[in-house]
C-alpha positions as CSV (number, residue, x, y, z in Angstrom):
1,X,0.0,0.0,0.0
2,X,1.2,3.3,-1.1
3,X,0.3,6.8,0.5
4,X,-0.3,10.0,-1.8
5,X,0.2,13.3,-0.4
6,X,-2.7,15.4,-0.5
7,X,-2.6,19.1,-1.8
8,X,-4.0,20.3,1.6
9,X,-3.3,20.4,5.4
10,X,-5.2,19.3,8.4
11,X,-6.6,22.5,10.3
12,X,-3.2,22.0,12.8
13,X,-1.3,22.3,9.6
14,X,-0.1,18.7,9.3
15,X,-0.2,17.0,6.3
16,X,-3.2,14.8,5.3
17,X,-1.9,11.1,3.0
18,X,-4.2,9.3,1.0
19,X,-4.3,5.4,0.8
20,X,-3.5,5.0,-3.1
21,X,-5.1,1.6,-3.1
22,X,-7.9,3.0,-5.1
23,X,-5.7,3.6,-7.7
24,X,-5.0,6.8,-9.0
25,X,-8.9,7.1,-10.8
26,X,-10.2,6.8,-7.5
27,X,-12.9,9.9,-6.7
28,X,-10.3,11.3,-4.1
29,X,-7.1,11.2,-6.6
30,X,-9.1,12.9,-9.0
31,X,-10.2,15.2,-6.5
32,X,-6.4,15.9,-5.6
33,X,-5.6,16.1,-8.8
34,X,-7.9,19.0,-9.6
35,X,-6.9,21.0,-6.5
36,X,-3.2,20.8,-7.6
37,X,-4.1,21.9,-10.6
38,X,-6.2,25.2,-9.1
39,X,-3.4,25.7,-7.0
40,X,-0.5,26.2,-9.4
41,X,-3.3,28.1,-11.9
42,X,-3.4,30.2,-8.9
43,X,0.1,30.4,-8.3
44,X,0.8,31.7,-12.1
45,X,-1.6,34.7,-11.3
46,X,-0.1,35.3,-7.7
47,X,3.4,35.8,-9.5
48,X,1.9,38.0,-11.9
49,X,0.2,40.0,-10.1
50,X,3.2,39.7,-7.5
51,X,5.2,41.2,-10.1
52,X,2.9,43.5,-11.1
53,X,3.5,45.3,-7.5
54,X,6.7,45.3,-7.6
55,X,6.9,46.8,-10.8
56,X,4.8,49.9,-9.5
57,X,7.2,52.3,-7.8
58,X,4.6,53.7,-6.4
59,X,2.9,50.3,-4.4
60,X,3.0,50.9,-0.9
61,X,3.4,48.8,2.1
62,X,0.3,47.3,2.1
63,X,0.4,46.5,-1.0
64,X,3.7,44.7,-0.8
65,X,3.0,43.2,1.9
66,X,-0.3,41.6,0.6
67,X,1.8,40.3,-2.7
68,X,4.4,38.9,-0.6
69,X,1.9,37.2,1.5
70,X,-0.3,35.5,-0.9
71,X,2.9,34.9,-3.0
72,X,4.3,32.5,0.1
73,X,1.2,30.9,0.5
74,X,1.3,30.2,-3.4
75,X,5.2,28.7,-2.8
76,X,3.9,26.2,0.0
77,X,1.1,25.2,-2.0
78,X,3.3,24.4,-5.3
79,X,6.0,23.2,-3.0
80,X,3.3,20.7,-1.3
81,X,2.7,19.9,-5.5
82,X,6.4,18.9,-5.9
83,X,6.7,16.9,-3.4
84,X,3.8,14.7,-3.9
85,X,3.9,14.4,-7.6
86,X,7.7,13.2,-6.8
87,X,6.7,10.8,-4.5
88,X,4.3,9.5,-7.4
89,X,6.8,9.2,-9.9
């Protein structure tokens, strides 16, 4: 038996492992699946719009700020991606 890593965290932030004996057209891999693919969609308009800021001389903090936050909570979710698609392959 085999355990996938799942794109998302408990609420305690640990990670959450999925049984792969299902094979991976079960309903939860596909599920998975789809959320990793939102996720680095999402990250691909975080580092634009991330860039975008700090192409704007005149961004303040806040607006720094709020691109460099949802920018690392892009990272661990791509990161989370790596790691479980290497453990697949």
């Amino acid at each position: 038996m085999t355990h996938r890593l799942l794109p998302w965290t408990t609420p305690e932030g640990n990670p959450c492992y999925l049984s792969t004996d299902g094979g991976p057209d079960s309903l939860m891999s596909r599920v998975a699946d789809d959320i990793e693919d939102a996720q680095l969609a999402s990250g691909t308009q975080v580092l634009a719009g991330a860039r975008a800021v700090l192409a704007d001389q005149k961004a303040g903090e806040r607006a720094v700020r709020f691109a460099l936050t949802r920018a690392a909570e892009s990272l661990e979710d791509v990161l989370r991606v790596a790691v479980s698609r290497a453990g697949r392959g």
